[in-house]
C-alpha positions as CSV (number, residue, x, y, z in Angstrom):
1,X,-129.6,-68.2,166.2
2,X,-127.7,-70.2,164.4
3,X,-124.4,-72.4,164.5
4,X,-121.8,-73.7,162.2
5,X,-119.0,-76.0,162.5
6,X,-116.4,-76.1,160.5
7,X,-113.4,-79.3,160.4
8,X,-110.6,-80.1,158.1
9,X,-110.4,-83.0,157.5
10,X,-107.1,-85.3,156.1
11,X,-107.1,-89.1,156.0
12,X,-109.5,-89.2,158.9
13,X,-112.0,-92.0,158.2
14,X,-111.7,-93.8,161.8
15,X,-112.6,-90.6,163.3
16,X,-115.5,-88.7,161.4
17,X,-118.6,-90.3,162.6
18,X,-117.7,-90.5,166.3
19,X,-116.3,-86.8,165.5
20,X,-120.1,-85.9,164.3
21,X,-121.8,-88.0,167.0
22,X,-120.0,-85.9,170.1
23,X,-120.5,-82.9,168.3
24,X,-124.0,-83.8,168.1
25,X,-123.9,-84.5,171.7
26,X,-122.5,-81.3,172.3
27,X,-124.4,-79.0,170.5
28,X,-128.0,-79.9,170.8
29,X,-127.9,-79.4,174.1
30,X,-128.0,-75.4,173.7
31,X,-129.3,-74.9,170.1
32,X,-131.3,-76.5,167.2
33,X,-130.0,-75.0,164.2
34,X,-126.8,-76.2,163.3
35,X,-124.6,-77.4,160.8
36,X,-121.3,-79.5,160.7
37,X,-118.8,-78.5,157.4
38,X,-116.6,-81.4,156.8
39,X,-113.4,-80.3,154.6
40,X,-111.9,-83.2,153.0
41,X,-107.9,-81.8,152.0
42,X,-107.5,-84.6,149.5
43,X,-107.6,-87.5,151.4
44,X,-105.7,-90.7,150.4
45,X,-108.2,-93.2,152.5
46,X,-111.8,-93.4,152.5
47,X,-112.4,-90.1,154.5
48,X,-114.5,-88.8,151.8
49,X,-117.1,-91.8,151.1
50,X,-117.7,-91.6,154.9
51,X,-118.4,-88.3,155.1
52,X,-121.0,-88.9,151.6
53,X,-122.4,-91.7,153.5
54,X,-122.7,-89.7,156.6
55,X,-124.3,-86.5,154.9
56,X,-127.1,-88.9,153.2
57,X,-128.0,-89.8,156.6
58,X,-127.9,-86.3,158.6
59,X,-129.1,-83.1,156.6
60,X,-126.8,-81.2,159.0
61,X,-123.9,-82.5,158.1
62,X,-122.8,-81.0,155.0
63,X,-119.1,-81.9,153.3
64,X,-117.0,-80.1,150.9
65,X,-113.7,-82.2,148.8
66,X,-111.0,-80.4,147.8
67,X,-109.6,-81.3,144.2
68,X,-106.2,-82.2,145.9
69,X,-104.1,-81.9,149.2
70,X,-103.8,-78.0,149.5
71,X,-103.4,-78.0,154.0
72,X,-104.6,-77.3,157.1
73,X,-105.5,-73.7,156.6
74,X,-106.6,-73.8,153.2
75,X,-109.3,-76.4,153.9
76,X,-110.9,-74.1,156.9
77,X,-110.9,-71.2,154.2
78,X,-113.3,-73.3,151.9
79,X,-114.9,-74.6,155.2
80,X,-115.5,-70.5,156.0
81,X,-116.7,-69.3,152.3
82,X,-119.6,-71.6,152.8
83,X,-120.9,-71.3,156.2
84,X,-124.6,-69.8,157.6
85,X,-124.4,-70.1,161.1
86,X,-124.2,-66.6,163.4
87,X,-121.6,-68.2,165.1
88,X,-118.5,-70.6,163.8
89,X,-116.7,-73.0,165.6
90,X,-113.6,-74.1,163.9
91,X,-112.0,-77.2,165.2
92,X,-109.6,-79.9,164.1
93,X,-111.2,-83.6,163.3
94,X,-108.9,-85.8,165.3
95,X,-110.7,-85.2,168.7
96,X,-107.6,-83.4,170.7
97,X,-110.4,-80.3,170.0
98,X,-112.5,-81.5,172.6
99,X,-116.3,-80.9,171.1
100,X,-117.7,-80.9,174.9
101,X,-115.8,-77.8,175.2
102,X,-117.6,-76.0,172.3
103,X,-121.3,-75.1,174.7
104,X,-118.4,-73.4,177.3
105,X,-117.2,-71.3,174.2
106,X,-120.6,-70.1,172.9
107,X,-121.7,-69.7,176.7
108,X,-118.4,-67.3,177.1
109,X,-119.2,-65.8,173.5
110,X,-122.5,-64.9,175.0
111,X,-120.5,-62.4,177.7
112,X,-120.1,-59.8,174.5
113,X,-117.0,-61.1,172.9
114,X,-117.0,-61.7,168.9
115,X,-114.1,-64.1,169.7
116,X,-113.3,-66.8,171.9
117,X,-110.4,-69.2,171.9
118,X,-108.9,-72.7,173.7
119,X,-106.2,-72.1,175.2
120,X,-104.6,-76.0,175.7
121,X,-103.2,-77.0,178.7
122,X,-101.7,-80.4,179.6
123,X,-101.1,-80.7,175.7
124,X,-101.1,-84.3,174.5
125,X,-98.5,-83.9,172.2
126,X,-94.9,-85.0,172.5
127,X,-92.1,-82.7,173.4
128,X,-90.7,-82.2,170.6
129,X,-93.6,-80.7,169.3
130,X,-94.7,-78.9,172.5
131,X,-91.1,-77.4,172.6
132,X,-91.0,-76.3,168.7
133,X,-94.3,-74.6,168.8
134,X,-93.8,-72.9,171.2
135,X,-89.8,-72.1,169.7
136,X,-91.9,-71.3,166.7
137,X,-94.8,-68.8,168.5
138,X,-92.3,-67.2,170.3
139,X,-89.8,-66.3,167.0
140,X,-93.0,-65.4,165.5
141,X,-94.3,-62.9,168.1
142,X,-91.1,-61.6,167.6
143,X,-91.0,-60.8,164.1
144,X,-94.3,-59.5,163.8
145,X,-94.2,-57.7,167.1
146,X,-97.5,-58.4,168.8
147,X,-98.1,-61.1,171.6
148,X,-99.2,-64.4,170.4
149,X,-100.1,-67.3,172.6
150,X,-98.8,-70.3,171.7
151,X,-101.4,-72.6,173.7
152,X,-103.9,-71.2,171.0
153,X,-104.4,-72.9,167.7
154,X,-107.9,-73.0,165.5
155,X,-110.0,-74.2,168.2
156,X,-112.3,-71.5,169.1
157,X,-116.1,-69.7,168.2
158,X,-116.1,-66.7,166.4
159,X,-118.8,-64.3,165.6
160,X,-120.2,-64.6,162.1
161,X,-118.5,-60.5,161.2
162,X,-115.3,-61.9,162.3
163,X,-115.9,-64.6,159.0
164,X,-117.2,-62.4,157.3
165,X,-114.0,-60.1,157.4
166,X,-111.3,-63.1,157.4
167,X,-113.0,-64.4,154.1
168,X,-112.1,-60.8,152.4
169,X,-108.7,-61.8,153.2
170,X,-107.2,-63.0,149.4
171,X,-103.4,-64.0,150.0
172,X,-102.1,-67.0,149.2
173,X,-100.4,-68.0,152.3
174,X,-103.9,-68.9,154.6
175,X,-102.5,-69.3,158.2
176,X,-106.1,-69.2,160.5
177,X,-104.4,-68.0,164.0
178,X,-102.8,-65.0,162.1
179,X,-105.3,-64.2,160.1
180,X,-107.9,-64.3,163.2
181,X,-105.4,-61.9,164.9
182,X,-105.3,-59.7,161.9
183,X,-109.1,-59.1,161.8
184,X,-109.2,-57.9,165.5
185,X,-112.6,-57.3,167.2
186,X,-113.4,-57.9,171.2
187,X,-111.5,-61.7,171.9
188,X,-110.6,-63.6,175.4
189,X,-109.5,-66.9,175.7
190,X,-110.7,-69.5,178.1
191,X,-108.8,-73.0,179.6
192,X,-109.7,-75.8,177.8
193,X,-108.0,-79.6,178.2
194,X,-106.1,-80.9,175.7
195,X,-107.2,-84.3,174.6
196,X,-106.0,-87.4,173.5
197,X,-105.7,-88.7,169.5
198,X,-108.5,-90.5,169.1
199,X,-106.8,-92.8,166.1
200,X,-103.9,-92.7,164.4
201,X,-100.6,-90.1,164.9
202,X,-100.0,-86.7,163.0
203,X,-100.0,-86.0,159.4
204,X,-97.6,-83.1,160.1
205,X,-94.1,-84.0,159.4
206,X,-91.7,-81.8,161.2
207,X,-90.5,-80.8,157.7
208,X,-93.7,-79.6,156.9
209,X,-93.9,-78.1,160.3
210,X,-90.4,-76.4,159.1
211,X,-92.1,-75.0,155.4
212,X,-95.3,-73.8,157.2
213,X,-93.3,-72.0,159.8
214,X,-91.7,-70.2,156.8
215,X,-94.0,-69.5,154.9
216,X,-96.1,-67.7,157.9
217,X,-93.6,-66.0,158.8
218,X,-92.7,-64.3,155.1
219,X,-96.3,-63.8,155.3
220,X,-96.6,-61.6,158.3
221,X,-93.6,-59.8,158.5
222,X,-90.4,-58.4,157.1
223,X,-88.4,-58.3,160.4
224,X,-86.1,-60.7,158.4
225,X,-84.8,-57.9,155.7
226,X,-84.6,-55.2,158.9
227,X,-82.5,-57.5,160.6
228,X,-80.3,-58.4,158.0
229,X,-80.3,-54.7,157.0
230,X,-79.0,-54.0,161.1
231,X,-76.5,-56.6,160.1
232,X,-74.8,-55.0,157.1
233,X,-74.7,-51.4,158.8
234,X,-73.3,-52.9,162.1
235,X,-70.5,-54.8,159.6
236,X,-70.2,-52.0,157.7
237,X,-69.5,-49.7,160.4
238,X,-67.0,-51.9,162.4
239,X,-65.2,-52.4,159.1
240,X,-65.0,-48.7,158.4
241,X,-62.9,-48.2,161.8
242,X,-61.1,-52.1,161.1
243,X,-59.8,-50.5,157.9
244,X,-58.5,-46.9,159.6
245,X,-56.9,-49.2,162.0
246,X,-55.2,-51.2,159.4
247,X,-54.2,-48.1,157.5
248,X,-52.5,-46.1,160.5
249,X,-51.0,-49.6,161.4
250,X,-49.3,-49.7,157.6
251,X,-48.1,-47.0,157.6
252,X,-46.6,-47.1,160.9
253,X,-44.9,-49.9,159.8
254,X,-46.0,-51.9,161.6
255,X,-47.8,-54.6,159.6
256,X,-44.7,-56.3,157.2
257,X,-46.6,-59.1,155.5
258,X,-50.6,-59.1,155.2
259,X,-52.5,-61.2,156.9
260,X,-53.5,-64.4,155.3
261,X,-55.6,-65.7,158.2
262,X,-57.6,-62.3,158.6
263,X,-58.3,-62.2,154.8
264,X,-59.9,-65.7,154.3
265,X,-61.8,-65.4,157.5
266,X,-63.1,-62.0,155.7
267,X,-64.4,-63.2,152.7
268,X,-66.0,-66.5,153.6
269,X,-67.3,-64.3,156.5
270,X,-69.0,-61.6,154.0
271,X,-69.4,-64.0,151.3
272,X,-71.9,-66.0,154.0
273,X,-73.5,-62.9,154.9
274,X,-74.2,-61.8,151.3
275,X,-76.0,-65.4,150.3
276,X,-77.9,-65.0,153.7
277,X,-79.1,-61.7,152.3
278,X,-80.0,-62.5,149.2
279,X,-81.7,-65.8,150.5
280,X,-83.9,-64.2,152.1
281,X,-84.5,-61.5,149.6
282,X,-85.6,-64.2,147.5
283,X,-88.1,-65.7,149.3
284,X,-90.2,-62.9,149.6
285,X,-89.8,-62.7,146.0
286,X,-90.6,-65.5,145.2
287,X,-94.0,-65.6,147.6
288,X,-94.4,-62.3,145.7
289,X,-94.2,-64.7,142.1
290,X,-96.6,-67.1,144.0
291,X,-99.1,-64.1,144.6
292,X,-99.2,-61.9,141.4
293,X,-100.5,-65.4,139.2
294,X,-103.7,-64.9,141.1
295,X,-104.7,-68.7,141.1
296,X,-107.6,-69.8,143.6
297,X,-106.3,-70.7,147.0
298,X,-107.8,-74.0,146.5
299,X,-110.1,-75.6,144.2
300,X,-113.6,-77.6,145.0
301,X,-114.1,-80.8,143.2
302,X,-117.4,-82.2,145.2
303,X,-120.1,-81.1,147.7
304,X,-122.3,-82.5,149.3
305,X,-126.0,-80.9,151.0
């Protein structure tokens, strides 16, 4: 049996070896064969000539460098196209993934389930960004109408069929919970603590928090055009009985000068509405744009091992 381990990693270079060196730890306590895939997303520091200088000294540890900075989830796709292990443990490289957690993962794997997740409690994280992703989880549960648990993010093991299946997956917005979700098969969850940054403080600016949001959920649902949809009828059909109102109040005489209030408050009202709707119509056009030009989700400029 084998192992994989796959990592994203984004100017990182305080953290990789003591990253390898507890996954090490970790890992060789309940198997030999393993590998560690190192995903360098266009670092800015000197993330990738540590992980060249770690690979020339452990075979196992095997590194891949994107051509630019293409994210998160599109890093752990080029992590996934090249793994070997029966099982895959994707984690993030800044240690809150706790690697000591990753024999309780296989060992619950082992029960018959082709996934297993963390689920993070006493997150490290500030509130802001407890409270948004879990604002976020939430709206997106809603939208795509299944049940997602916001104290699950990449960390996990997953059987190598699982991969497999997920690497089939071709569209161009690559969001791994999702996609995991997508794929099915047997999954359970188990409690895992929530660890401290080892160096440094997020990469993910809460506007890019904002455009990931978006694009995930234009990517996994199209609640928003039903919604808006529900909107027009329900204006639509309170406006239809507005107007016979108006009308039998006319010509009973009863209105002597129109309404200038009511009028204005119509048309910025509807006007509103009608750049809402074509907003949003526009965004799933224009994902669809992004789509149809068929270019690689990201593009591999080094390898190493």
């Amino acid at each position: 049996m084998t192992l994989s381990i796959v990592s994203p990693v984004y100017n990182s270079v305080n953290t990789i070896y003591t990253l390898i060196d507890e996954i090490e730890k970790s890992v060789s306590v309940f198997i030999k064969d393993f590998e560690i895939i190192l995903v360098d997303d266009g670092s800015i520091d000197e993330s990738w000539n540590e992980i060249e200088k770690i690979s020339a000294q452990n075979s196992f540890v095997k590194g891949i460098k994107l051509s630019r900075n293409f994210g998160q989830h599109y890093a752990i796709s080029a992590g996934l196209e090249h793994v070997k292990g029966d099982w895959i443990v994707v984690m993030d490289c800044d240690l809150q993934d706790n690697p000591t957690e990753i024999p309780r993962l296989f060992k619950k794997a082992q029960e018959g389930y082709a996934i297993v997740t963390a689920q993070r409690i006493n997150r490290k994280d500030n509130f802001f960004k407890r409270w948004s992703s879990k604002l976020f989880w939430k709206t997106l549960s809603y939208l795509t109408g299944t049940s997602i648990d916001h104290t699950v993010a990449n960390f996990g093991i997953y059987r190598k069929d699982v991969i497999a299946n997920l690497n089939l997956m071709k569209e161009t917005i690559r969001f791994f919970p999702t996609m995991v979700l997508w794929v099915g098969f047997k999954s359970t969850s188990i409690k895992t603590e929530h660890s401290n940054r080892h160096d440094g403080k997020t990469t993910y600016s809460y506007y890019k928090m904002f455009r990931l949001a978006i694009d995930v959920i234009l990517a996994n649902s199209d609640k928003p055009i039903r919604i808006v949809i529900r909107i027009g009828f329900l204006i639509s059909f309170f406006s239809f009985f507005l107007g016979i109102y108006y009308l039998f109040l006319r010509i009973s005489n009863q209105i002597i000068m129109p309404g200038y209030t009511s009028l204005i408050i119509s048309i910025w009202f509807l006007g509103g509405l009608t750049i809402l709707i074509l907003g949003i119509l526009g965004l799933y056009l224009g994902k669809t744009f992004e789509g149809v030009k068929g270019r690689p989700n990201y593009i591999i400029e080094k390898k190493t091992n």
